[in-house]
N, C-alpha and C positions, 0 to 999 in steps of 0.2 A: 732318562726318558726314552721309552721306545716308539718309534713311528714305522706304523703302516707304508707301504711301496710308495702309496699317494697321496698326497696331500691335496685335497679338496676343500679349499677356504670358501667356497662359494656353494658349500650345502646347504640347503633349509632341512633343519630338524623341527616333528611337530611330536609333539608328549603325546602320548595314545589318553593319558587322562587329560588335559586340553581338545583333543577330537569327541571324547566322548561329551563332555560340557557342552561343547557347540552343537552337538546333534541335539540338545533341546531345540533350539532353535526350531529345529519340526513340529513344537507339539504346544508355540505360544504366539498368540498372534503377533508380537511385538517383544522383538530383544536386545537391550543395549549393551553393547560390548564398551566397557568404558573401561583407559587405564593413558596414564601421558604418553608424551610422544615417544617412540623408542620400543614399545614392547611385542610389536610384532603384531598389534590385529589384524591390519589389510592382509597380511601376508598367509598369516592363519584360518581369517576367512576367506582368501581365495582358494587355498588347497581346501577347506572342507568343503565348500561348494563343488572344485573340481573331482574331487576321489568321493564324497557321499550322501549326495544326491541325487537321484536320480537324473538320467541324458532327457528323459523328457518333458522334463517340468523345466518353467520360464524362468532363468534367473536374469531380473533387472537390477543393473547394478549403476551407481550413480555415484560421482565423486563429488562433491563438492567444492568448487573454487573458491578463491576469497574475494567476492567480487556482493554487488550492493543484494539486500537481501531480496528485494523483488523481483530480480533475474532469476535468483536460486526457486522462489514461490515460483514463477511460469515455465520453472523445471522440473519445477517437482510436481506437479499439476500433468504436465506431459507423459511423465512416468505413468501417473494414475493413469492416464487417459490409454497406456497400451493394453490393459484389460478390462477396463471402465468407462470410456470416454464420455459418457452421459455427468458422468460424476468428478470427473478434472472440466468438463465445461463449467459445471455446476463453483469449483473450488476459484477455477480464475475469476468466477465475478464475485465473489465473496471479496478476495484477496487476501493478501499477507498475514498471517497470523498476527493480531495483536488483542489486547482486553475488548475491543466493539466485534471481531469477527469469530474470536473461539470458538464464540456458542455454535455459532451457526455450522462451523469446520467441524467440529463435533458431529453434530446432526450430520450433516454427508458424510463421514467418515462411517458409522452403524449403518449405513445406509448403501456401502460399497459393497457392488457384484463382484464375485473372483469365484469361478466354479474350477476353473482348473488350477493344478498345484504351480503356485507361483510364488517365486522368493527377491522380495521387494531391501535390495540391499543400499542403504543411506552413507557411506564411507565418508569420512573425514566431517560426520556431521555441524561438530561444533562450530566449521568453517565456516556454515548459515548466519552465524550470529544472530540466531534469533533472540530478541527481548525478554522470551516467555521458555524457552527450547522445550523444559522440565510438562508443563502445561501444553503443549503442542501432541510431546510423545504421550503421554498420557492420554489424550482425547485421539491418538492415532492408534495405540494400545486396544483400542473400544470399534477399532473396525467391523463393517458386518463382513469383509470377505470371506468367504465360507474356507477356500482351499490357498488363502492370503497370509504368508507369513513375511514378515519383515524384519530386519537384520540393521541397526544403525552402530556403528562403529564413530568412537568422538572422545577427544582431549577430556580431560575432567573438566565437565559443563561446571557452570557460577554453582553456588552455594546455595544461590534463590532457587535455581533449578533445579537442583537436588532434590532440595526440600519438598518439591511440587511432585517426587518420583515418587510412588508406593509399590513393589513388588506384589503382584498377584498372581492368578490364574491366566491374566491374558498378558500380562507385563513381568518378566527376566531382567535381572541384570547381571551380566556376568563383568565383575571386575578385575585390577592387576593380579589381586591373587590368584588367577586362573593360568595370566599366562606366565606368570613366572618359573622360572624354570628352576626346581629341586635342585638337589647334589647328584641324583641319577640320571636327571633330563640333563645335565648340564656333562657328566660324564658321558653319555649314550651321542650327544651331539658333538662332542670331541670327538670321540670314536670315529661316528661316520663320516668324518670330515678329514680321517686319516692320523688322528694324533688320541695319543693313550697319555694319559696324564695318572703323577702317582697322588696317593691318598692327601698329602700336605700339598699336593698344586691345586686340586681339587676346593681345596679347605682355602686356598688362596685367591683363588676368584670366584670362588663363592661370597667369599667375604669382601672383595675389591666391587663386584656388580651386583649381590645381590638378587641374581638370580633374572634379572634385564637384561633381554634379548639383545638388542644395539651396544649392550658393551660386552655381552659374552661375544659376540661378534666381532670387535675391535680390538678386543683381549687374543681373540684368536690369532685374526691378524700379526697381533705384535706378537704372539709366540711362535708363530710361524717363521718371522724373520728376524727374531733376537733368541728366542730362547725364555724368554721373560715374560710377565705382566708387565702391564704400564696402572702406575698407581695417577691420578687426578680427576678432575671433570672432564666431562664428555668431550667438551671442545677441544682439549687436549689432546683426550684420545683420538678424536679425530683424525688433529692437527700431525701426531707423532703416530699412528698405525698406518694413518690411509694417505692424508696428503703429503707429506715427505716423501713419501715414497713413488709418486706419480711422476712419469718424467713430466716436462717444464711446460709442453704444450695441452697436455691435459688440464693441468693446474689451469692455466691459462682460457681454455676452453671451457671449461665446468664454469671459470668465474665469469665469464664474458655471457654464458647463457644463464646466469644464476641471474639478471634482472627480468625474465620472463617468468611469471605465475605456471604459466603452461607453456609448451611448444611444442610445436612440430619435428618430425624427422626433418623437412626440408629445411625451416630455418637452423635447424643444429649444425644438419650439413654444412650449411654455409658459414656458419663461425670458426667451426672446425677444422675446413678448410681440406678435410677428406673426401674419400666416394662417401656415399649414404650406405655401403656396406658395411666400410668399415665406422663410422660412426655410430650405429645401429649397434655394433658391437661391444666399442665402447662403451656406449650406454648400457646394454642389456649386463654387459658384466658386473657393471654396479648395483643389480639391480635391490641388495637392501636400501642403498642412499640414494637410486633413482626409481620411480615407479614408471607404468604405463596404462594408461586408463583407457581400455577397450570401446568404451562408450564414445569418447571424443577421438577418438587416437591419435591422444596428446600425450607428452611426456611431463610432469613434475617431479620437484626434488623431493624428498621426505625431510620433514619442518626442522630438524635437527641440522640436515644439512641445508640447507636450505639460509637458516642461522648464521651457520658457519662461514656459507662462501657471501653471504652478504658482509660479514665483519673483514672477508680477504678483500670485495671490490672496495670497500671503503680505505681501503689499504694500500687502492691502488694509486698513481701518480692524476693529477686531474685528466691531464691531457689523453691518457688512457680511458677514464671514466664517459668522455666526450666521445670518441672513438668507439665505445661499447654501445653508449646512449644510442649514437647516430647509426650505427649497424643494425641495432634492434628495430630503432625506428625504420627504418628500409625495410626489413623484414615485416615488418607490424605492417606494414603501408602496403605492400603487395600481399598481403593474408587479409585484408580487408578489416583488420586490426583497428579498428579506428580510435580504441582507450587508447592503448598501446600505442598508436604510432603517435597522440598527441602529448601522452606522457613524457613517452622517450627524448622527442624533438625537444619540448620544452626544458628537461631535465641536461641534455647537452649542450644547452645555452645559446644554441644555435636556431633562435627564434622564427629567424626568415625562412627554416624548411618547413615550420607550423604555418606559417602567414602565407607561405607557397601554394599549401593543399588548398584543392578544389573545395572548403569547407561550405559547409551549408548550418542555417542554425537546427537543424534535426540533429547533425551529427555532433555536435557539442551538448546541447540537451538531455540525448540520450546518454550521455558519460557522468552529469552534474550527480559529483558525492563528495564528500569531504576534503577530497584535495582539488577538487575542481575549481570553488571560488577562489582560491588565494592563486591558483595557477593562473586563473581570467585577468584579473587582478592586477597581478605581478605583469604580465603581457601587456595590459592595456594602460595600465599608468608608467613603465618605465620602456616599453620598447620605442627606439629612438624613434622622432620624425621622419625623416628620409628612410630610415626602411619600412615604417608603416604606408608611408607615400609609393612605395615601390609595391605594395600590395591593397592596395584600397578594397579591394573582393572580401577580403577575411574582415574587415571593419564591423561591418553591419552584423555579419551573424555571430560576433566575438561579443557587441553592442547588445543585439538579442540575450543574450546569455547573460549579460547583467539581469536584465528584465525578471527571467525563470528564476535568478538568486535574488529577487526582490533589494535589487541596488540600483533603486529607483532613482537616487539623490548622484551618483558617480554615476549614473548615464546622462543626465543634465549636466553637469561638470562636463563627460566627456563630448558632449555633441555639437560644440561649435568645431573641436580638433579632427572628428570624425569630417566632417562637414570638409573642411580643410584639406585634408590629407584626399578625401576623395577628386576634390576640384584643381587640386595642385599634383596630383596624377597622372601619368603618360597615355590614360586612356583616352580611346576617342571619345567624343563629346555623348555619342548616343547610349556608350558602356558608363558615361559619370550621370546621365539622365537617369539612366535603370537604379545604379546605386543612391540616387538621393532618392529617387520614388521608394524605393524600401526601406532607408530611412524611415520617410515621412511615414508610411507603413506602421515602420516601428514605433515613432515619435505617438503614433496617434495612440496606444495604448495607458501614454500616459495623459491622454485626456480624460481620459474614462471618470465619469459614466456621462457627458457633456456630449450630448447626442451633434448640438453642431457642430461644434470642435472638435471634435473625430474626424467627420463627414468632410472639413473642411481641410482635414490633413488627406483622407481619402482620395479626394478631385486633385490634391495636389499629385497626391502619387501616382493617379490615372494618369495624367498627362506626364510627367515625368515619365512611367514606365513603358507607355501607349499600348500597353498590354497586362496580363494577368503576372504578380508579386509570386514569388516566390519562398518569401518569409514564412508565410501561414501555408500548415498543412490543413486538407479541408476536411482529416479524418479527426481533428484535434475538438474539442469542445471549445462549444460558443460561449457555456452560461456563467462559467465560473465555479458550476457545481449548482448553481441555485435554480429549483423548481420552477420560479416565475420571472418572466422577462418584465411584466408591468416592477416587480419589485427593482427590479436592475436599473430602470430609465425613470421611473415616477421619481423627480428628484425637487419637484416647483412648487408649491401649493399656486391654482390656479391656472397652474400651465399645462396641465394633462392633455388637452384637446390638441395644442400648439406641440407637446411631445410625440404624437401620435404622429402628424401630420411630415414631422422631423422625420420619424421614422418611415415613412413610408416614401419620402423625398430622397432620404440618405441611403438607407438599405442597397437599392439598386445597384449606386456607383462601390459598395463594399463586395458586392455580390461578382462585380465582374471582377473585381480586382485581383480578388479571392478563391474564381471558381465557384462561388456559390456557400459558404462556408457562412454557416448562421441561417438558412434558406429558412423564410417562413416567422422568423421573428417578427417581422412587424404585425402580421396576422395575430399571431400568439398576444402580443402586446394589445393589439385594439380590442381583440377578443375578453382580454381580462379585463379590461375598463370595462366593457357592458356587462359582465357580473359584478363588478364593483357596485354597478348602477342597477343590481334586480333583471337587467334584460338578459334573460336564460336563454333564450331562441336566437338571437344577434349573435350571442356568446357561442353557444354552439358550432351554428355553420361556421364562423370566423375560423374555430378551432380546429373543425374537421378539415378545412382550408389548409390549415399552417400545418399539420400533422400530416396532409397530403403531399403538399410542396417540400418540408422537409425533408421526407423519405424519398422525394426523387433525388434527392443530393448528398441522401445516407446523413442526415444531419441528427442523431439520435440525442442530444442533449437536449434539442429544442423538442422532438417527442416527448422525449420527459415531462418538457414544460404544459406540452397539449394534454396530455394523459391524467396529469395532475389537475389541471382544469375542469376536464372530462368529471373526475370523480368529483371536484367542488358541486359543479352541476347537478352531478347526479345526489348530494346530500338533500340539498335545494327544492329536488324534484319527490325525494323518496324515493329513487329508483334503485332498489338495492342489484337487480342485476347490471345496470349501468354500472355502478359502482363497483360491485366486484370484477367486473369486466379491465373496466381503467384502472382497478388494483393490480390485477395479475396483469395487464400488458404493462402496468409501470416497474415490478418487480422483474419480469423476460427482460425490458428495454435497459433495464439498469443491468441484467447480469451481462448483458452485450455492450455497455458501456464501462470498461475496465481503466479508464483514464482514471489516477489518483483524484483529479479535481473532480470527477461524479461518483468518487467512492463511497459519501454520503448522501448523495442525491435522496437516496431513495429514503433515507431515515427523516429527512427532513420532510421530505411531501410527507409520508406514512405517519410521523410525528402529531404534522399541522391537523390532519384527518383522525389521525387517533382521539384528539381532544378532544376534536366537536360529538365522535362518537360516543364518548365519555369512557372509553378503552385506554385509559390512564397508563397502566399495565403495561402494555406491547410499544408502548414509545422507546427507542431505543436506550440501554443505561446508561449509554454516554451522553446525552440528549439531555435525560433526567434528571442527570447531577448536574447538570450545566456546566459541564468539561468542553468550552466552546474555545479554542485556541486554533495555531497557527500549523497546528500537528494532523487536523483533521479539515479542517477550512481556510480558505484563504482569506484576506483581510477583507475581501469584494462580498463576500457570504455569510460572515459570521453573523450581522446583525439579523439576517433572517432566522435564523438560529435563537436567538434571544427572542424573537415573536413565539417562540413556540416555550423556550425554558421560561419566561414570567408569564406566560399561562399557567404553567405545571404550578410553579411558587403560588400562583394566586389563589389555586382550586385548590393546596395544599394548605389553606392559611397560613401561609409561609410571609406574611406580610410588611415585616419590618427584613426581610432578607431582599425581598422581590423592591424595597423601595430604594437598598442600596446597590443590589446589582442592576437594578434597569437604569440608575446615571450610568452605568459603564455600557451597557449597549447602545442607551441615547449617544454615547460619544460615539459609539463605534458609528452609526448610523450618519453621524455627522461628519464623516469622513470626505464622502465623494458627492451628496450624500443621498441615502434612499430614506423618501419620505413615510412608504409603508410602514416599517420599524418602529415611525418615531409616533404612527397614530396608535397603532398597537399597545405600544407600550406606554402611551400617555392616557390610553383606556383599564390599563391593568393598574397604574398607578392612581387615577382618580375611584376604582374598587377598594384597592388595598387602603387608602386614606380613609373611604368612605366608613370602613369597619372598622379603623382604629378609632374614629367619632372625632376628626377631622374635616368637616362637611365644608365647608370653605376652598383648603385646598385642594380637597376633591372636585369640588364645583370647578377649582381653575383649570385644575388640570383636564377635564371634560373637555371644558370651553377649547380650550387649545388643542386636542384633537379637532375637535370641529371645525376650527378655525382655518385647519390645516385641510381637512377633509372633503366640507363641502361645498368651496368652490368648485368643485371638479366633478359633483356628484358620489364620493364614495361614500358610499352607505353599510356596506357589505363589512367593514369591522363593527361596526354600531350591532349590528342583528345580533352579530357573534359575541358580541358581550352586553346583548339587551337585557338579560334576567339580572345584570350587577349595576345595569348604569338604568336604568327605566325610570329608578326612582328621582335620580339627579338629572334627566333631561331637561323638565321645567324648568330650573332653576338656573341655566345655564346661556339662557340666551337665544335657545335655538328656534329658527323659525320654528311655525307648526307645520308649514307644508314639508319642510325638512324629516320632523319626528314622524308627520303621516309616513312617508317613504322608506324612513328605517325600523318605524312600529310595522309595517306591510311585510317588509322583506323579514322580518323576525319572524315575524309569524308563520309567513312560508317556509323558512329555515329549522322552527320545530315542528313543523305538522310534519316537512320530508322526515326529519333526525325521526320521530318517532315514528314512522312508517317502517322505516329503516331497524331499528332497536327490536319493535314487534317481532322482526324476521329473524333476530339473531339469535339461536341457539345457547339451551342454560348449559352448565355445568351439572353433573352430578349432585353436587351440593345444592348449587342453586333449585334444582327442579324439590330436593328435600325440603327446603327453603319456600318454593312457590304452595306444596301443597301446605304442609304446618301456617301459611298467612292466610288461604283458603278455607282453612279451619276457624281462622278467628283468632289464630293466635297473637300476643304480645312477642316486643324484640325480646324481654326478658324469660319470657314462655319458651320462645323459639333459641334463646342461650341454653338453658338449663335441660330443654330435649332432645339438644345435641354434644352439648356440655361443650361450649364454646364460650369463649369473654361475651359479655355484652356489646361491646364496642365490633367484634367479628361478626353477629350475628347483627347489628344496625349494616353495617357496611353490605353484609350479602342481600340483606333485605333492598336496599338503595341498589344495588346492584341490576336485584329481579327485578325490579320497580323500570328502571332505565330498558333494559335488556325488552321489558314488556309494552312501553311503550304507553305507560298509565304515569298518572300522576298521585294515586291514591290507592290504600289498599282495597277501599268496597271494592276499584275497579276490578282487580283482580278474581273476585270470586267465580267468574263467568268463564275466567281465562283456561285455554286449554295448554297441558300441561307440554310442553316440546321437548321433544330429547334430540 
């Protein structure tokens, strides 16, 4: 073996045919660099970025941490937004990529401004863990940026995602085969690193690495200071090129920072126990098993190592492992670290430095992911007595955070001890006053939807705190995600007058408690009783009321609610530019409300208004299929959600489906319970009986909406489903001064709807459609002269028919044709 003067083990060799592959990268809008861990992409795509691309084009480059995916979505949103920001505002209120928002991320993504040469670099992508990754990049592939090129580097994504990749004109993939390194790449970087290797060494780790960077790298290593390869798995290699050979405080350093995702120079420094020169140094010298990511100027381990020294801390003695936890923690704790410092404290068993901090329930909320419940958990059913007594402050928002994991049942279990721990405390009597008033605070949400019972934990916590709770933040949502507050409190038959009254009693003392958080709800609520009852004009001002009071309080969910109304009104009235007005302020108000609980807000109002418009079509697909779970709505909203899914089943003659799923909404409904739900769906199910030629129990089931309905005056579902039920009113029982009121409001309901329909604009087809019935034509005419099914050509014709605002085709022949 001959060697060069110098031995340089810490060269980066790059193949001129590797630099040349990457230089596509310029000429496709989207290129994924995919090969497992070990093969050098970061490293590869930062020298080609650095040596050949131009000094003045934007390169944004972005790591990916392993942290929950909706942090990674409000960062990668940010990205977009340094050359776009009309279009990452646009993506945050969309949100996270999954099956309901693709489409839409799609559509902005064709839609993205980039005039200057910008290179959008995604590094360590698979870390996102997105659901869909393969179907993401693809619809990010379809950008409109004009001078937008994007560069994602990632582990070999799932199988599914693959699957979902097609290589094109706007989509690259450059795989392992790119960067592995030949018998010449693999000689030329021996070379440059100082070491000449003969033809059979050559043939010898080629054949031990196969041509993978991270162990031609280790292989060096070990030649460097044996003379030799090292034959086994990488952890080996590791273990016998790099960490045997570290003196003992390295070892020791590297393992003691290997429980941080990311860190800092300063918290290095201080494990390390050096200046921050020389630690900086240290690090920098490792830098294939250490990175550093310019964007946060954080340091990480590369995943290999990373591996590695997590199998040495577990190796370590406990007492050591405590000692690391507790160091990290301190560190995380002064970095503003709040995962991190609550992780570490808990994981070093030393619970009372967790129970210590100033916690708040924001700052546990915002960490809740898969190791959070069992960590809350494990805290709050085994940490002893006396030391939960010695911190009474962490009770309550440890108590909240049951709540957010819906451990509704272990918060009642735990609230007599809570109670305890706080009263058998060393605090003064006015600091144990404030914590039972937030308590009761908290208690009250499991009254819900018990307008007194709330109200009556409320007065208690007033006086307990003699000031404004801290629990509720007031930028949080009121509704639970649901479009309407009468749905949320109408819970009586009979009692709607006396809920109202509740509301407008109670609201007050929640208002100071809270800062004002909900402002305008009870307005909202009285408002939607008088469309209930036909009174449009009552309804109205009410709303523009609640829509006012709310926005001085920033309370954008209960807008929601106003806006929603606004457009009921406006169906009522025929007012198509009301209506689109209260559309598009409902779709702005929802992309400004980015809370996961209003992340369907807007599908559900757009839904309920889709149907009556007979725009079947644009109701969301998750909506459609009646995908109504616990993934997309909370338990408090779903049934509103099944008001809109056994409409769809109904108008679908979906009728023996619609009779088995609407028992499972009626249950849902009967939960807390909201009474709207259960007239809705006792109107779709006395329809669907009525066409199976079950006249009986469809008659029942009438009756029992009405039953339920109009004690209270609600009329306003009866209109909405007058053309199914009109024929079964007589039969049912119902006053006539009753059916006058809901045959009134009917009427007014379609004279608006088709005032409405007139205005809307055909399709293409449809305007083909409108003249061929103009002519006289038949559906079978109008098949056969467009050469479409029969069944296509009835539906477009029903279509024109709705859209036109007729009931008949003579009406049509007068009609002007609209493009």
């Amino acid at each position: 073996m001959a060697r060069t003067k110098r031995i340089k083990p810490e060269t980066l060799f790059f193949p001129k045919r590797l630099m040349e592959r990457l230089n596509s990268i310029k000429a496709y809008p989207l290129t994924l660099v995919e090969a497992p861990s070990g093969f050098g992409k970061t490293t590869a795509l930062r020298h080609f970025f650095d040596s050949r691309v131009s000094k003045t084009a934007q390169i944004i480059w972005h790591t990916f941490p392993a942290e929950q995916p909706d942090a990674s979505w409000k960062a990668f949103c940010g990205l977009i937004g340094l050359f776009d920001p009309d279009s990452a505002r646009r993506l945050t209120a969309v949100g996270p990529p999954d099956e309901d928002t693709l489409l839409e991320i799609e559509k902005i993504f064709r839609k993205l401004h980039c005039v200057e040469e910008t290179y959008l670099v995604l590094d360590d992508f698979a870390a996102w863990k997105l659901p869909n990754s393969g179907m993401f990049l693809t619809a990010l592939s379809h950008h409109g940026g004009e001078a937008l090129h994007v560069a994602a580097a990632a582990q070999l994504l799932p199988s599914t995602a693959q699957g979902s990749i097609v290589e094109n004109n706007c989509f690259l993939i450059l795989r392992e085969s790119v960067l592995t390194f030949c018998t010449g790449d693999i000689d030329a970087y021996y070379r440059q690193a100082g070491i000449s290797l003969a033809p059979v060494q050559l043939e010898e780790v080629m054949r031990i690495t196969e041509g993978w960077v991270m162990a031609l790298y280790l292989q060096l290593l070990s030649f460097i200071e044996s003379g030799r390869f090292e034959d086994g798995n990488i952890q080996n290699m590791i273990h016998n090129a790099l960490w045997n050979r570290l003196p003992a405080f390295e070892r020791e350093f590297l393992t003691a920072i290997s429980i941080f995702g990311r860190f800092s120079l300063a918290q290095a420094t201080a494990l390390s126990g050096r200046s921050a020169k020389e630690t900086e140094r240290l690090l920098r010298e490792k830098r294939v098993f250490v990175h550093f990511d310019r964007e946060t100027r954080r340091f990480y381990l590369h995943t290999l190592f990373q591996n590695f020294l997590t199998r040495q801390f577990e190796l370590l003695p406990a007492e050591k492992q405590k000692a690391a936890y507790l160091a990290g923690g301190d560190l995380a704790e002064k970095a503003g670290d709040r995962v991190n410092t609550l992780r570490f404290y808990y994981l070093s068993g030393d619970w009372e430095r967790l129970l210590a901090l100033p916690l708040t329930s924001f700052d546990i909320a915002d960490v809740v992911d898969e190791h959070t419940k069992p960590m809350i958990l494990d805290i709050m059913e085994n940490t002893p007595f006396e030391i939960k007594r010695k911190y009474p402050a962490a009770m309550v928002p440890l108590a909240f955070t049951l709540f957010f994991l819906h451990e509704n049942q272990k918060l009642l279990t735990l609230k007599e001890e809570i109670q305890q721990v706080i009263e058998q405390s060393d605090l003064p009597q006015d600091q144990k006053n404030a914590l039972s008033g937030e308590m009761e605070l908290l208690l009250s949400f499991l009254e819900y939807n018990r307008i007194d019972a709330m109200s009556r934990r409320h007065r208690r916590a007033l006086e307990l705190l003699n000031g404004p709770a801290t629990l509720i933040s007031v930028k949080s949502t009121w509704t639970f995600g649901s479009p309407s507050v009468l749905y949320m409190f109408y819970r009586e038959s009979g009692k709607l007058d006396e809920e109202l009254l509740q509301m407008d009693e109670c609201m007050p003392f929640y208002y100071t408690l809270t800062g004002g958080h909900g402002s305008g709800a009870e307005f909202i609520m009285r408002a939607e009783a008088h469309l209930m009852r036909g009174e449009l004009d009552e309804a109205e001002m009410l709303c523009h009321k609640a829509i006012f009071t709310a926005d001085g309080k920033r309370q954008n969910s209960i807008v929601q609610c106003g806006l929603f109304l606004l457009a009921r009104i406006a169906l009522l009235r025929g007012d198509e530019a009301m209506l689109q007005n209260a559309l598009a302020s409902l779709a702005e108000r929802s992309r400004q409300n980015t809370e996961d609980l209003c992340r369907y807000t807007l599908d559900l109002a757009c839904g309920f208004l889709y149907l009556l418009l007979q725009r079947r079509d644009e109701v969301s697909p998750w909506l459609a299929g009646g995908e109504i779970n616990d993934r997309r709505l909370v338990i408090m909203t779903q049934p509103f959600a099944h008001i809109i899914y056994g409409r769809i089943l109904l108008e679908r003659g979906e009728y023996q489906k619609l009779l088995g799923v609407s028992e499972f909404g009626l249950g849902l409904s009967f939960i807390f319970p909201n009474l709207l739900p259960q007239i809705y769906i006792k109107l779709y199910q006395a329809q669907a009986l009525d066409a199976l030629g079950k006249r009986s129990r469809a008659l029942e089931a009438a009756a029992g909406a009405l039953d339920m309905a109009l004690p209270d005056g609600v009329y306003l579902p009866f209109a909405e489903n007058y053309a199914g039920i009109k024929k079964l009113l007589p039969d049912t029982g119902c006053a006539s001064k009753a059916r006058e009121s809901i045959t009134a409001l009917a009427v007014t309901l379609e004279n608006g709807l088709a005032a409405i329909r007139r205005k809307v604009p055909l399709s293409s087809r449809e305007n083909e459609v409108l003249l061929l019935l103009q002519k006289g034509l038949s559906n079978q005419e109008i098949a056969d002269r467009l050469n479409v099914s029969f069944s296509t050509a009835r539906a477009t014709v029903s279509s024109v028919l709705n859209k036109q605002g007729v009931s008949s085709r003579e009406l049509l022949k007068n009609t002007e044709t609209k493009k």
